[in-house]
C-alpha positions in Angstrom: -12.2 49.8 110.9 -13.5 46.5 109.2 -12.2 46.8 105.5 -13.8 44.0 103.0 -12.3 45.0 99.4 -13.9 42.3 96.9 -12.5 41.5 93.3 -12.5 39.0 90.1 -15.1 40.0 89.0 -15.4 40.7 85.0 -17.3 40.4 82.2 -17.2 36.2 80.9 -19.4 34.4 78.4 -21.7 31.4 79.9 -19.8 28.2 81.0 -16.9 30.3 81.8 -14.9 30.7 85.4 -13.9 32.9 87.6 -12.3 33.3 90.8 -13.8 36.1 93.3 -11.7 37.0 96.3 -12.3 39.0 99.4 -9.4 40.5 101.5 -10.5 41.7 105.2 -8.9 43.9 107.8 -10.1 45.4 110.9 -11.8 42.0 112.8 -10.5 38.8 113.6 -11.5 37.0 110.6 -10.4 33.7 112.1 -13.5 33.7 114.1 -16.1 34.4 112.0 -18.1 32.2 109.7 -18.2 34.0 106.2 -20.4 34.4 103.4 -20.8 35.4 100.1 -23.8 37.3 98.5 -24.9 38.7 95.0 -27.8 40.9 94.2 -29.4 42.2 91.1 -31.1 45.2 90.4 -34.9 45.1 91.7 -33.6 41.7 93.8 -33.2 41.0 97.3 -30.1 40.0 98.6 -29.3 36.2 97.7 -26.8 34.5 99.8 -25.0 32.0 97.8 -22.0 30.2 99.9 -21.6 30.1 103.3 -18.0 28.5 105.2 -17.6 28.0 108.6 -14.8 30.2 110.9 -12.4 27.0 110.9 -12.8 25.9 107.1 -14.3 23.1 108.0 -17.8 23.0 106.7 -19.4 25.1 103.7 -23.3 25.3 102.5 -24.2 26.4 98.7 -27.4 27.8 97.8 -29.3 25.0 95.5 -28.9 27.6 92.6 -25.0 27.1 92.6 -24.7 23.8 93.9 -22.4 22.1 91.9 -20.8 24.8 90.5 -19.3 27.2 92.6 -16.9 26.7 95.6 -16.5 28.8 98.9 -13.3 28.5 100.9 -11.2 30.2 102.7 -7.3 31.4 104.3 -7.1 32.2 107.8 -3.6 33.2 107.7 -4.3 35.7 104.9 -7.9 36.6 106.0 -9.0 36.3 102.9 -12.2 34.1 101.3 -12.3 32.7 97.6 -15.3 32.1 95.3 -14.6 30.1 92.7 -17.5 30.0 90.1 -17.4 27.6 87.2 -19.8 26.6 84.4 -21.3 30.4 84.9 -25.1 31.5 83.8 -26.4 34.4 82.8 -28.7 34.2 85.7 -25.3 34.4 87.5 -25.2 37.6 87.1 -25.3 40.1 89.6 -22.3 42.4 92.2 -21.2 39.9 94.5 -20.8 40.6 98.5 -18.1 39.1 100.9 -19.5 39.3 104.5 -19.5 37.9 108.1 -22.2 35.4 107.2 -24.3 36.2 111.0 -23.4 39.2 111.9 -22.5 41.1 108.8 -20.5 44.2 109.0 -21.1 47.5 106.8 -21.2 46.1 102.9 -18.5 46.7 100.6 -18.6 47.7 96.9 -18.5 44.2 95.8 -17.5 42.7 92.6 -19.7 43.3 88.9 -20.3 39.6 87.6 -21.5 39.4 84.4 -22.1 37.1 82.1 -23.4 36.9 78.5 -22.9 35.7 75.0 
């Protein structure tokens, strides 16, 4: 059974960090690209970060260029999020997923920030 069990998330005030992390079970994590997502009521799906199964390459969406960070740790099957210099337009529950093939959603992590 493919477990992804997000968490970081919290309520932070604009320019703030945080650090989202997703631990996985139940695939071989080392082979899989990975992505994170965030979504907003009345929004579509946004992917924001996607890494590559070795480490070796990410891709940001233009909205979080510059300020966030995907990577990742094979031996603990686990992929980071860091987030800095947060926006209120950052707001949203953030998804860890296979980034091609995604397996079942989690319950993701609540984001939110405001002043």
């Amino acid at each position: 059974q493919v477990q992804l069990v997000e968490s970081g998330g919290g309520l932070v005030q604009p320019g703030e960090s945080l650090r989202l992390s997703c631990e996985t079970s139940g695939f071989t994590f080392r082979s899989y690209d990975m992505s994170w997502s965030r979504q907003t009521p009345g929004k579509e799906r946004e992917v924001v970060a996607v890494i590559t199964s070795a480490g070796s390459t990410s891709q940001l969406a233009d909205s979080v260029k510059g300020r966030f960070a995907i990577s990742r740790d094979n031996a603990k099957n686990t992929v980071y999020l860091q987030m800095n210099s947060l926006k209120p337009e950052d707001t949203a529950v953030y998804y860890c997923n296979a980034a091609w093939s995604p397996f079942s959603w989690g319950q993701g992590t609540q984001v939110t920030v405001s002043s």
